[in-house]
BAMILO-60088 format. One record per residue (C-alpha): residue number from 1; residue in one letter; x, y, z. Coordinates in steps of 0.2 Angstrom, whole numbers, plus 2048, in hexadecimal, padded with zeros to 3 digits. Layout:
N
PANU  num  residu    u    v    w
PANU  NUM       A    X    Y    Z
...
This chain:
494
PANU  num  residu    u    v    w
PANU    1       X  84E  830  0B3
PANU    2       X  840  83C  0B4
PANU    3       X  835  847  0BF
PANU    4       X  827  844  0CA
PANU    5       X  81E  850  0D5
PANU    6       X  80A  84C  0DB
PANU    7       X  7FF  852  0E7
PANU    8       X  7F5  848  0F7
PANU    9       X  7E7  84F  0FE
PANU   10       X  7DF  859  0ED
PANU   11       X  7DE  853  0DB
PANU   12       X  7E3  864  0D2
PANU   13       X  7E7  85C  0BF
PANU   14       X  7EB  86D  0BC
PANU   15       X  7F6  871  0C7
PANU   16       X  7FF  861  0C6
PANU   17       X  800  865  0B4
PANU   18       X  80A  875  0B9
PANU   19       X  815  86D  0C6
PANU   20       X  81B  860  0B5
PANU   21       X  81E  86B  0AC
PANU   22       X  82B  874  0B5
PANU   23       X  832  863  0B4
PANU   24       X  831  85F  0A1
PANU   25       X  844  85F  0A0
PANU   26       X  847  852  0AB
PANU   27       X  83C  847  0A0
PANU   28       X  83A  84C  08E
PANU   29       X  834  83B  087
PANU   30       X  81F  839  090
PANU   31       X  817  842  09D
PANU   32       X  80A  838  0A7
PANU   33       X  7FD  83C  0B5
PANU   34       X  7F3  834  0C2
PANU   35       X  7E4  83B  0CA
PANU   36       X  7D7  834  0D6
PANU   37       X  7CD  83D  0E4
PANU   38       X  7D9  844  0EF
PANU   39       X  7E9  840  0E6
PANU   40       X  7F2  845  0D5
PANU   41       X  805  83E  0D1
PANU   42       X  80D  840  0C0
PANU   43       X  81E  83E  0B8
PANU   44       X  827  844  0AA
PANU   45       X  834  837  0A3
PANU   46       X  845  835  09A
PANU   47       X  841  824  098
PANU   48       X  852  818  09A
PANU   49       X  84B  808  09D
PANU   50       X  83B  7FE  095
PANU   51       X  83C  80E  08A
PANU   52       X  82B  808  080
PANU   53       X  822  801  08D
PANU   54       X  827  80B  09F
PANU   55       X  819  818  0A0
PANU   56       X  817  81F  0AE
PANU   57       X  80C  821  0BA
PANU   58       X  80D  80E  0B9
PANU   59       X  7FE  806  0C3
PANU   60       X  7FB  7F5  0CD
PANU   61       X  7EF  7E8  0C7
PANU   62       X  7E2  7EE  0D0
PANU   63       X  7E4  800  0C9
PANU   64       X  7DF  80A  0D9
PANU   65       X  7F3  80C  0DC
PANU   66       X  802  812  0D3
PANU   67       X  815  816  0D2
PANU   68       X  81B  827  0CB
PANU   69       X  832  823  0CF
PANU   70       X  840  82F  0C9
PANU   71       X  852  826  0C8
PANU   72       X  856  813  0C5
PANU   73       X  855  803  0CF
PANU   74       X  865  7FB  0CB
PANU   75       X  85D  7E8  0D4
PANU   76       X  84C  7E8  0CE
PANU   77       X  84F  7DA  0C2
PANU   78       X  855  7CF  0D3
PANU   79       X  848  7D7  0DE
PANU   80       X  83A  7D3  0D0
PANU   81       X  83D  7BF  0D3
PANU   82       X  837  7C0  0E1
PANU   83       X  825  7C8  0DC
PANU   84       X  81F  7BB  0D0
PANU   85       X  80F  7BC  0D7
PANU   86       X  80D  7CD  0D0
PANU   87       X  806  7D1  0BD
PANU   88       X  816  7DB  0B7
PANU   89       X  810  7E6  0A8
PANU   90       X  820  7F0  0A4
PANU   91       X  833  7EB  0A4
PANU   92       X  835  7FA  0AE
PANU   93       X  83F  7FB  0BE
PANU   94       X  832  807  0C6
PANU   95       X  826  7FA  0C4
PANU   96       X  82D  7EB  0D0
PANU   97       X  82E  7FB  0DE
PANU   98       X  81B  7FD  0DD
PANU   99       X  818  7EC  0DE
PANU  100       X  825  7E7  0ED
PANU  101       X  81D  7F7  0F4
PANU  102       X  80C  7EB  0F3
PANU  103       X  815  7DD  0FD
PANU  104       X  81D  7E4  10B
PANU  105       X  81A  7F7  10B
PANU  106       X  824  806  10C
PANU  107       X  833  7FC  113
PANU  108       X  835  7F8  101
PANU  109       X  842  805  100
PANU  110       X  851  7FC  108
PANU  111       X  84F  7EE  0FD
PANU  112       X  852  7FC  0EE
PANU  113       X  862  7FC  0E6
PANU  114       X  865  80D  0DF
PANU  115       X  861  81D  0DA
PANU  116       X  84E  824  0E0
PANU  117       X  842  82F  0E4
PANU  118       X  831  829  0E2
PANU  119       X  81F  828  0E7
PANU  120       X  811  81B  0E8
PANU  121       X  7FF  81D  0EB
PANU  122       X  7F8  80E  0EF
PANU  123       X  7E7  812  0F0
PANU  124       X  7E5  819  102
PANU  125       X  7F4  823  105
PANU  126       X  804  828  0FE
PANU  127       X  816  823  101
PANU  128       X  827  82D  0FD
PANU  129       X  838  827  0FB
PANU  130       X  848  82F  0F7
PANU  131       X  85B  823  0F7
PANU  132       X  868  823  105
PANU  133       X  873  82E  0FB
PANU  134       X  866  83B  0F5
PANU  135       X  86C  83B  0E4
PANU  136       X  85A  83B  0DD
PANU  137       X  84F  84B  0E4
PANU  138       X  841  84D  0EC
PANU  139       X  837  85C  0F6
PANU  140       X  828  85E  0FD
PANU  141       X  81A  86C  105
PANU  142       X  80B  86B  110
PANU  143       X  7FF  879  10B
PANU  144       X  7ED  879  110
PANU  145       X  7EE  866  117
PANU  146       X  7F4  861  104
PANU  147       X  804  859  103
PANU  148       X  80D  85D  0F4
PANU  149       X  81E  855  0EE
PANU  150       X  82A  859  0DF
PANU  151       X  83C  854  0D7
PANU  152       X  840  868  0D7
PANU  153       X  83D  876  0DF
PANU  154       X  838  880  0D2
PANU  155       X  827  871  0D0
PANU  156       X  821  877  0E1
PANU  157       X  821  88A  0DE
PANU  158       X  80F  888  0D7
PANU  159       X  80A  883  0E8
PANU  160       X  815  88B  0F5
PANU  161       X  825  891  0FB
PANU  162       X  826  888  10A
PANU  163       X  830  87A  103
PANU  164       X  83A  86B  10A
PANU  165       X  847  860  107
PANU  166       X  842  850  109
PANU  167       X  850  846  113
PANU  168       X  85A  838  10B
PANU  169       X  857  826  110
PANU  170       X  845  829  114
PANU  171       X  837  823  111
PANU  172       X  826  82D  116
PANU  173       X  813  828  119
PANU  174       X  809  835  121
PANU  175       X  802  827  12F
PANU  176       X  813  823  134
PANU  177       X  81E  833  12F
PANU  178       X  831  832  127
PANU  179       X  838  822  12C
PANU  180       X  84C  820  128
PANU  181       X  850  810  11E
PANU  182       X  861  812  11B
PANU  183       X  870  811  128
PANU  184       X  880  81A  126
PANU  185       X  890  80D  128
PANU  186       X  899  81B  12F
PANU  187       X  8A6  813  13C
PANU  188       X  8B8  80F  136
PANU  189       X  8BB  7FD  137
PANU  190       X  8CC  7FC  13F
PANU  191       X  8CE  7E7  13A
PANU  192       X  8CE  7EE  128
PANU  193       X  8E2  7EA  11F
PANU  194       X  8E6  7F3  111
PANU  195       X  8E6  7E3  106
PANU  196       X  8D6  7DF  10C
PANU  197       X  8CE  7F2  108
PANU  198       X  8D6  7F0  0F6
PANU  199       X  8CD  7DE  0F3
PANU  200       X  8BC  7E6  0F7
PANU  201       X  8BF  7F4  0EF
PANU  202       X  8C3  7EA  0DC
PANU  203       X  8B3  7E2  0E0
PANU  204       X  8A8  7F2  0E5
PANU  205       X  8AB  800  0D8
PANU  206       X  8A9  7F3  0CA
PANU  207       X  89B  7EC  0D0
PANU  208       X  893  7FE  0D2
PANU  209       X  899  804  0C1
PANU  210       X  890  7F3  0B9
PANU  211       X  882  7F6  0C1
PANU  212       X  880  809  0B8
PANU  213       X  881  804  0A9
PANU  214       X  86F  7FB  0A7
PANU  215       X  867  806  09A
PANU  216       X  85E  804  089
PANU  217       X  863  813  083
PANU  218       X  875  81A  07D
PANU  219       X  881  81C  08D
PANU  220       X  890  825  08F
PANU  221       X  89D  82C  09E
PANU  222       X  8A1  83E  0A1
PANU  223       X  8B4  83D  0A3
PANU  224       X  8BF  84D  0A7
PANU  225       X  8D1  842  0A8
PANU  226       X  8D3  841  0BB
PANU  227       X  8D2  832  0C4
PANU  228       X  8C0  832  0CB
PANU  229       X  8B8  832  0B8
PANU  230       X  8C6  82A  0B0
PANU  231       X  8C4  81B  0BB
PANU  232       X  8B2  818  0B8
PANU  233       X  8B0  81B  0A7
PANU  234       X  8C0  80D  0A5
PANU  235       X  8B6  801  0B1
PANU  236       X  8A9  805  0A5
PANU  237       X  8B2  801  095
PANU  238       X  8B9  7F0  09C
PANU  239       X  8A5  7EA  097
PANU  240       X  89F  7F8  08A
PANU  241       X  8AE  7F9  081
PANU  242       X  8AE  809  076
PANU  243       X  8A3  817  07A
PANU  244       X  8A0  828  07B
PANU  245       X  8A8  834  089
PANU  246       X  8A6  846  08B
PANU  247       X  8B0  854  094
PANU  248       X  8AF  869  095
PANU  249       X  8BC  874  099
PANU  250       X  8C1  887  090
PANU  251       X  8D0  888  086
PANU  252       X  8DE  882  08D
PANU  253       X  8D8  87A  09B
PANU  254       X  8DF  86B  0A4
PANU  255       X  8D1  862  0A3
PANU  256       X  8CE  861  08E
PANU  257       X  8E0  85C  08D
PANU  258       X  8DF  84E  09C
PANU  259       X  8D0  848  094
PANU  260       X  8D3  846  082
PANU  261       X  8E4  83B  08A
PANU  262       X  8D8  832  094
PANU  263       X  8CA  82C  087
PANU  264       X  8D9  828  079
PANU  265       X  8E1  81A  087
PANU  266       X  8D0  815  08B
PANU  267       X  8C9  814  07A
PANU  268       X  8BB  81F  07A
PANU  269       X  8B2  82A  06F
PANU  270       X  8B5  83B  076
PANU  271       X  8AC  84C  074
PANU  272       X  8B0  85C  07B
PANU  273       X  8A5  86A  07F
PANU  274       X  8B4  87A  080
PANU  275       X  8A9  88B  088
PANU  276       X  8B1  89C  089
PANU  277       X  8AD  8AA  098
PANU  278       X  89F  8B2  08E
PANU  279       X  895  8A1  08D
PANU  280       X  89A  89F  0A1
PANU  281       X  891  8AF  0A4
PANU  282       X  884  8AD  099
PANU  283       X  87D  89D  0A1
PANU  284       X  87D  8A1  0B3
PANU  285       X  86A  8A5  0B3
PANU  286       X  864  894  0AC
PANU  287       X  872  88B  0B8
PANU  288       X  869  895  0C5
PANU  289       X  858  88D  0BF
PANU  290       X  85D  87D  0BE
PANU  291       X  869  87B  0CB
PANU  292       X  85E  880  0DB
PANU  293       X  86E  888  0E6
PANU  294       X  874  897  0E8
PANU  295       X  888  88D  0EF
PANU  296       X  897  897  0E6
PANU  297       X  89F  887  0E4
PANU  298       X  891  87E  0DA
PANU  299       X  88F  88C  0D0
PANU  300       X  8A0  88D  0CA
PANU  301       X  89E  87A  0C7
PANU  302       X  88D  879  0C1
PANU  303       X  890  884  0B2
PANU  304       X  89D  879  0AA
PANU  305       X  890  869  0AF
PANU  306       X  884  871  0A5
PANU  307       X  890  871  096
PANU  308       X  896  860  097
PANU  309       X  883  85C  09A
PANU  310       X  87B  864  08B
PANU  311       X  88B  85D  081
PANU  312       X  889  849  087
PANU  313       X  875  84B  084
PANU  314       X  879  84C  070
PANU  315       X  87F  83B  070
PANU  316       X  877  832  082
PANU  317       X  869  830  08C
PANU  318       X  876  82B  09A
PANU  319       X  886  82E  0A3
PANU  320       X  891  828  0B1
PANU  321       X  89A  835  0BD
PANU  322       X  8A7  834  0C8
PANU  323       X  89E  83E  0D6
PANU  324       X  8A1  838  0E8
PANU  325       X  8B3  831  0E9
PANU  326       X  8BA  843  0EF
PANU  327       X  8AD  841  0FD
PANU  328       X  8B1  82F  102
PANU  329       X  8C4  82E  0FE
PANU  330       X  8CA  83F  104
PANU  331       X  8CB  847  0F1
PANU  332       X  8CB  85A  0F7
PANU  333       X  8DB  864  0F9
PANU  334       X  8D4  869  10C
PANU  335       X  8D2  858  113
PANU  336       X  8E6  857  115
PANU  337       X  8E5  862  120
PANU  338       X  8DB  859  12C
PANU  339       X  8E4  84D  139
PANU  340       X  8E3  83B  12D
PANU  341       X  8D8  832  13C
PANU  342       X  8C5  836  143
PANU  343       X  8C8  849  13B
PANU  344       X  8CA  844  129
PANU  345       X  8BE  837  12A
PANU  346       X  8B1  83E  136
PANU  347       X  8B1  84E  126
PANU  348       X  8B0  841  118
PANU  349       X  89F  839  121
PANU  350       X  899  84A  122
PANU  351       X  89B  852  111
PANU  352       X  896  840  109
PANU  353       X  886  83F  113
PANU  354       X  886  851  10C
PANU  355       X  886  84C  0FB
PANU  356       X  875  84F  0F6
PANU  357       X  875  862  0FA
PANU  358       X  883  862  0F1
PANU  359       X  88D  85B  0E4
PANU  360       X  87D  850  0E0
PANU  361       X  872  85E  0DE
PANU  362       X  87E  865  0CE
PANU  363       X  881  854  0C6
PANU  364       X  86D  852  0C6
PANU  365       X  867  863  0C2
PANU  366       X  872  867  0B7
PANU  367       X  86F  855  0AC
PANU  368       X  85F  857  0AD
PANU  369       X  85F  869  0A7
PANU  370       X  862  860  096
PANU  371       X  859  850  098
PANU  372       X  868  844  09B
PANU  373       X  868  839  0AA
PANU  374       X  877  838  0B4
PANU  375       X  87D  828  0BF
PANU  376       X  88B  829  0CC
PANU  377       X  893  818  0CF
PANU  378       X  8A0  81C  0DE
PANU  379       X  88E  820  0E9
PANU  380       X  887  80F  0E7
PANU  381       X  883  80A  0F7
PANU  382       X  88F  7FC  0FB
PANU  383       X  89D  807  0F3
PANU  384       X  89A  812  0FE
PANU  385       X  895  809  10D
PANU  386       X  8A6  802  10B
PANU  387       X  8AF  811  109
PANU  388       X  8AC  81A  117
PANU  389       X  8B0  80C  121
PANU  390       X  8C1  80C  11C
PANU  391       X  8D0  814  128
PANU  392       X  8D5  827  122
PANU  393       X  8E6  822  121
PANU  394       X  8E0  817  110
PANU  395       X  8D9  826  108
PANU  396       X  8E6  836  10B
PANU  397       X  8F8  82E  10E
PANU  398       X  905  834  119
PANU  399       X  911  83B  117
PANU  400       X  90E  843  104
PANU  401       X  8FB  844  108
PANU  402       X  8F8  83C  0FA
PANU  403       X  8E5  83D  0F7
PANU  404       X  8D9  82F  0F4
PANU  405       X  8E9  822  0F2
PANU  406       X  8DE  813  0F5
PANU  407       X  8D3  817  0E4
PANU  408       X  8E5  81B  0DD
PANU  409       X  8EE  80D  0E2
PANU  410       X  8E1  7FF  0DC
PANU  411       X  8DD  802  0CD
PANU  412       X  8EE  806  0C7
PANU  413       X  8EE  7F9  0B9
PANU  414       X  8DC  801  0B3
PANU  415       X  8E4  813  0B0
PANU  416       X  8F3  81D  0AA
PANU  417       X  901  823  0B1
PANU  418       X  8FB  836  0B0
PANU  419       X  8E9  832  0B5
PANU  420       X  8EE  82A  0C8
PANU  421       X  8FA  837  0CB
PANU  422       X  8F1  845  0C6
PANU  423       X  8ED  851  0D4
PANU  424       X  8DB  854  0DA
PANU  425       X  8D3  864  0D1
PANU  426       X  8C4  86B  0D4
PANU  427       X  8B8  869  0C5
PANU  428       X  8B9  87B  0C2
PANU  429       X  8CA  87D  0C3
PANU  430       X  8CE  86F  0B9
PANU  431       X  8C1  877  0AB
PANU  432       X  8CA  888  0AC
PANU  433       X  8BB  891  0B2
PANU  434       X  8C0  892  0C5
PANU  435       X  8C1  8A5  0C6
PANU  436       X  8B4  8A9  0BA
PANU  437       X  8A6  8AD  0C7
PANU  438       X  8B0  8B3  0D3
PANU  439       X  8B4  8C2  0C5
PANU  440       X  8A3  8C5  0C1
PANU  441       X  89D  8C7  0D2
PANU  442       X  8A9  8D4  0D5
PANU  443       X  8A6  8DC  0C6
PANU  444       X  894  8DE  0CA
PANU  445       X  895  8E0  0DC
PANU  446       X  89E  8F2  0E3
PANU  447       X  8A4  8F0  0F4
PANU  448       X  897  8FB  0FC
PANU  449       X  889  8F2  0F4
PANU  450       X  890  8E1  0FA
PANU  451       X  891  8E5  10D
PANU  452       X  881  8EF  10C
PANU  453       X  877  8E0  105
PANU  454       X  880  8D2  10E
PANU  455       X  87A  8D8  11E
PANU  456       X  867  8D4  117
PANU  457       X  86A  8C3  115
PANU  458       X  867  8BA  123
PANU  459       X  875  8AC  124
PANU  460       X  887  8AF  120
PANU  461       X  88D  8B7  10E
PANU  462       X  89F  8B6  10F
PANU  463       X  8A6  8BE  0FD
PANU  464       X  89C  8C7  0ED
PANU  465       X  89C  8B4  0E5
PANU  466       X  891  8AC  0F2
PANU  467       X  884  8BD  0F2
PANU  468       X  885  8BF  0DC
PANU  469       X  87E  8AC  0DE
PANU  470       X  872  8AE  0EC
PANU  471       X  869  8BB  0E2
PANU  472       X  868  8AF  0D1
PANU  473       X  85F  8A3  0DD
PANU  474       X  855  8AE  0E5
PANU  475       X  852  8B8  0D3
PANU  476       X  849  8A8  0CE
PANU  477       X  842  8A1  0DF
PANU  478       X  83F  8AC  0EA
PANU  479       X  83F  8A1  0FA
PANU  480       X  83E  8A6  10C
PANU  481       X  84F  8A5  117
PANU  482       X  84A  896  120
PANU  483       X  846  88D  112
PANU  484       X  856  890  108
PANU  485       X  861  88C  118
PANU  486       X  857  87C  117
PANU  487       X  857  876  105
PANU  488       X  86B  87C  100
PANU  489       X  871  876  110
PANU  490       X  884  871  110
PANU  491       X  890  87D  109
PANU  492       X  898  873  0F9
PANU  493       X  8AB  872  0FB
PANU  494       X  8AA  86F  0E8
């Protein structure tokens, strides 16, 4: 895990300097630059695999190219069979994406099995990749012919304010443009039977858990007691064993209580980082900095995210999530609303191709905000290729509207009693920190003060919550209105 930002079109070390270090938290370990005539790439890395020998930039043999990647490529050991005519100089996973990039081009990026956002300079130009899901970042700018890309926001503020997402499941050259790599299986297949689904599905989610847990550094599982962390961090222990699991929550709070019950049937070390309304308040600013939204709803879960974060980063370099099964098997408490045919699923294809503005964006900023890297096994891209094939009536089941039964009803053996029927909470409920914000925007904001301004801004501000978090974003970025309609996005429902 890491950072990389570079420029194409002008070889300012200086600048590139600044645009890393903006990035440091991401990669506290090495720093490294690049720079040639027109171009200068750096990263900053948390290094996680090949931790000795993985420096990056890392060139080709030939040194007039070179890889600067940010997240991890869970095939690289299979894909690197194939490219024994190269000289490989690290153990690095970033390292077999340069050189497949030397076979057959920027099309390399839909042999990638992973996590990633990177670039390659291959002596001539440039080429930029980011994964299907969009759970690594990437942005870029165009100032004065120069193209300029960065992991975060904040890298590219040096530069510009004209600043862009750049889309998921792309790659980009500038002779050829974005070119999509990565399609959506996004039609419900009808022959699917229930015994069927529930095969694949024991096969898929512990294949994708296995898979995050390549590291040569301490790993551990954020686990709040309800089923979506649970489950991982147990699929997990089937082949760690023992190991370290974190949860956050304020006194009392669903969550602590659920987890500690959890880890003890498990048999994991827990730890639990407890945060009261006064350390809530206090942090908004730095969330706002790291988190690169101004969404109410990631606010309110972002805080408690940054806790957990900064707790697990005392023990691990790594930890698994259990982002993403709300979004493929119908988690939130609104989706049972929603007629359980092409409503439901037609909403779970749109807030999961969403993911990356939303929920994503938290989990990375705010474990990268303390240097950890965070790995999110129910968006492997099988997992979730599958998933979304499956029929809605597998997911939320009539009559009860029971959420997310499929996940329930599988792993049943894995889990306790307490764990698959526990109700679905939002992260910030369950932490007791649900109303918190809320409070503090009304408190802040009188009436008068909160039509007056809302009126300025020129997209909708529906209550005090969404206009207190708009100003700590634009506080601390100061972008114009297009681009912030570009880069937040989605609305979370988080």
């Amino acid at each position: 895990m890491c950072g990389i930002a570079g420029m194409v079109g002008s070889a300012d070390k200086i600048l590139l300097q600044r645009m890393l270090d903006a990035l440091r938290h991401r990669g506290p370990d090495d720093c490294g630059l690049f720079v040639d005539d027109r171009v200068a790439i750096g990263q900053v890395r948390l290094s996680i695999i090949d931790v000795e020998g993985g420096h990056q930039p890392i060139q080709d043999e030939e040194g007039r190219g070179c890889i600067v990647a940010n997240g991890e490529i869970y095939n690289h050991r299979l894909l690197a069979k194939h490219l024994s005519r190269h000289t490989f100089r690290t153990r690095s996973d970033t390292e077999v994406a340069l050189h497949l990039h030397q076979d057959i081009g920027p099309e390399m990026a839909r042999r990638l099995d992973g996590m990633f956002a990177l670039a390659i300079w291959d002596g001539e130009a440039i080429t930029l990749a980011r994964d299907p899901m969009g759970i690594k970042p990437l942005y870029y700018a165009i100032e004065d012919d120069v193209l300029y890309f960065a992991s975060e926001i904040k890298a590219l503020l040096p530069v510009t304010r004209q600043i862009r997402e750049f889309p998921s499941g792309h790659w980009f050259r500038p002779d050829q443009g974005f070119q999509s790599f990565a399609e959506w299986s996004a039609e419900v297949r009808r022959e699917w039977t229930l015994e069927d689904a529930i095969a694949r599905l024991r096969e898929l989610l512990p294949q994708a858990v296995e898979k995050r847990l390549m590291a040569d550094v301490p790993l551990g599982s954020f686990c709040s007691g309800g089923l979506d962390s649970t489950l991982v961090t147990a699929l997990a222990a089937r082949s760690l064993g023992s190991f370290h699991t974190f949860s956050t929550g304020m006194d009392g709070s669903p969550d602590l209580e659920g987890a500690e019950r959890a880890a003890e049937y498990i048999g994991t070390t827990h730890h639990i980082r407890e945060f009261t309304e006064d350390e809530f308040l206090d942090v908004l600013p730095e969330v706002a900095w790291h988190l690169e939204s101004f969404d109410a709803a990631l606010f309110r879960s972002a805080v408690p995210t940054y806790f957990v974060s900064e707790l697990a980063r005392t023990f691990v370099k790594v930890v698994l999530t259990g982002e993403g099964a709300d979004e493929l098997y119908g988690g939130y408490e609104y989706l049972k609303d929603l007629h359980p045919g092409a409503a439901l699923h037609q909403e779970l294809v749109r807030i999961t191709q969403a993911l990356h503005n939303t929920n994503l964006q938290r989990t990375d900023r705010m474990t990268m905000a303390h240097g950890l890297e965070g790995r999110v096994p129910y968006l492997d891209w099988p997992h979730a290729s599958f998933a979304l094939t499956l029929p809605p009536a597998f997911k939320v089941l009539a009559p009860a509207r029971v959420e997310k039964w499929i996940l329930r009803d599988t792993f049943r053996d894995l889990l306790p009693a307490d764990v698959t029927q526990r109700s679905k909470q939002k992260f910030a409920e369950g932490t007791g920190s649900m109303d918190l914000l809320r409070r503090e925007a009304n408190r802040q904001i009188p009436e008068a003060e909160f039509e007056r301004e809302r009126g300025k801004v020129p997209f909708p501000i529906r209550t005090k919550e969404e206009l207190f978090c708009y100003r700590l974003f634009q506080e601390r970025f100061d972008l114009p209105a297009d681009v912030v309609q570009d880069l937040v996005g989605t609305t979370s429902v988080y």
